[in-house]
N, C-alpha and C positions, 0 to 999 in steps of 0.2 A: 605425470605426478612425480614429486620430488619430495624425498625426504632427509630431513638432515639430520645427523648424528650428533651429540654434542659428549664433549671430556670432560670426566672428571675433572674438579679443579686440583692443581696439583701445586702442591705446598714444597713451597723450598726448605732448605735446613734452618737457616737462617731468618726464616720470618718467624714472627713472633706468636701466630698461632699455631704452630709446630711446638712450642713449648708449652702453649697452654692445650693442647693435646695430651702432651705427655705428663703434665699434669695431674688433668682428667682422669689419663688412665689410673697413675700414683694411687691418687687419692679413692678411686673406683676401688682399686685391688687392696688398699688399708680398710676399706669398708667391708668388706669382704670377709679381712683375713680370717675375722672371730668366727663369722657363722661357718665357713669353711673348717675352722679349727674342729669347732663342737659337731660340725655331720663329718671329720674323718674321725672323732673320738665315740661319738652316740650311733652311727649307722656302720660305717666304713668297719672302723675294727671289729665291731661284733658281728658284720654278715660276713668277713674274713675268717673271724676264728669259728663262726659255725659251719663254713664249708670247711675249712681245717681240720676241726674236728668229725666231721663228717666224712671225711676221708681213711676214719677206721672203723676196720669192718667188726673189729670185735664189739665195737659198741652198740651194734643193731643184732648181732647174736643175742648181745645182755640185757636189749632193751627188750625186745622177741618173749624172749626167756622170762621176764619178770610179769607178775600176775597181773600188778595193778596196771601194766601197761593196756591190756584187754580190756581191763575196766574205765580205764578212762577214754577208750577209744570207744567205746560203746557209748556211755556217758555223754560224748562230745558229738557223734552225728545224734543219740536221742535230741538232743538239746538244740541243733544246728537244723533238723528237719521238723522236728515237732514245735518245741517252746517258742523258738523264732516266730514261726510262722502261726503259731495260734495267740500269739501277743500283738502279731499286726492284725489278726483280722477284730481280737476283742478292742485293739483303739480305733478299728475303723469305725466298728459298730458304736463305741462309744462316742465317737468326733461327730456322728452322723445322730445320735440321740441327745448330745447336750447344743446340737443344732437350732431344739424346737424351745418357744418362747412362754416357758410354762413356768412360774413361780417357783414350783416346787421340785422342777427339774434342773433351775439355780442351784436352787438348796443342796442341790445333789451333786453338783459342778463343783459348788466350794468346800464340800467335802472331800472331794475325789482330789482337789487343787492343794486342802491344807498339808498334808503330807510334804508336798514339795516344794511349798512356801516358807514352813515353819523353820526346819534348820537354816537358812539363810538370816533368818531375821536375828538372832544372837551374832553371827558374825557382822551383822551389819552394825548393830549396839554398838560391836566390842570395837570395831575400827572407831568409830566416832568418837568410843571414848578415851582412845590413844590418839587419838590426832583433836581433840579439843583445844581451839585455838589459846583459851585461858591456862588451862590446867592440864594437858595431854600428855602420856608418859613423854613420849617420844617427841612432842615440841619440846619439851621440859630438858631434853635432855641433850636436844638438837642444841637451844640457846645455853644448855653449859658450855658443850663442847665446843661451839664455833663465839667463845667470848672475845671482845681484842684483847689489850696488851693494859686499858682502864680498868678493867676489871668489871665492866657493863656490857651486855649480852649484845647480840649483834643490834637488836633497834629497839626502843621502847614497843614495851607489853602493845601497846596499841595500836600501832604501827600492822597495820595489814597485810605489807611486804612480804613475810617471813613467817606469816602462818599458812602451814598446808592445810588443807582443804577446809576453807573458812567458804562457807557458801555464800558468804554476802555479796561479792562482786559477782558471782551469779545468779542470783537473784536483781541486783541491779540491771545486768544489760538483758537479762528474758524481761523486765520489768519496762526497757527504753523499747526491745521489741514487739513488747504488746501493746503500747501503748502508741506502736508506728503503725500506721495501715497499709502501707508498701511491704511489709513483711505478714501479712494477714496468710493464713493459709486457703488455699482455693477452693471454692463451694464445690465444684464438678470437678470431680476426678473421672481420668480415663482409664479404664480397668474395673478390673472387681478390687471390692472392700477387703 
């Protein structure tokens, strides 16, 4: 039995995927830079400066020494061994009663549902009515600011281009998709519902 080894391929300086390499990297490590920026400014410094700080000892003397410290450490396993855990078992109990297919146990589903419904639905209004393709604060003010040099807004009012979120072109191609049977979704799924 033989077996045979093969090399890396090995790039000269001079060829011209060796530059689009370095490239690659360039543009990899400019992609980067920002989210690198904000995790050594949002994680990095602040789990620095709390070992930092953590570093003197007067401040676990004074922290010791303070009343409300006991109480909130008390506070925080009540809360961590009891609350936690008896809030999973009443949603399990509940995930496992609004299971059953009783009309009036519905009824009782969109009760327990409107709570966490209802505040979304004002911000949802309220985006729709800042972004209103006709009259939107914020189209309105988008087509001030970016006018040319005519003194005529970036494209006629009608012009589709240049409104955000105008639901009509979505609504058109979910309207090409339904109306295609090659995009149908599939009778039998494999898995649970």
């Amino acid at each position: 039995m033989t077996t045979a080894a093969m090399a890396p391929p090995v790039i000269a300086r001079g060829d011209a995927t060796s530059g689009q390499a370095r490239d690659r990297v360039f543009w990899g490590v400019l992609m980067l830079a920002p989210y690198l920026l904000v995790f050594a400014v949002m994680v990095v410094y602040p789990v620095a400066y709390g070992l930092w700080l953590g570093l003197n000892w007067q401040s676990y003397k004074a922290l010791f020494a303070d009343p409300i410290f006991v109480r909130t450490v008390v506070n925080t396993v009540v809360f961590l061994f009891i609350a936690v855990n008896l809030k999973f078992l009443m949603a399990l109990f509940l995930s496992g009663f609004f299971v059953q297919q009783r009309a009036w146990v519905r009824f009782i589903l969109v009760l327990f549902i409107l709570p966490w419904a209802v505040p979304s639905i004002p911000t949802i209004l309220s985006f729709r009515v800042m972004l209103n393709p006709e009259n939107g604060m914020i189209n309105q003010q988008l087509f001030h600011w970016f006018r040319n040099r005519r003194g005529t807004g970036l494209a006629d009012r009608s012009d589709t281009r240049f409104r955000l979120f105008d639901p009509r072109p979505y609504l058109e191609v979910a309207a090409v998709l339904d109306a295609d049977p090659r995009y149908r979704p599939p009778r039998h799924r494999a898995g649970p519902l």
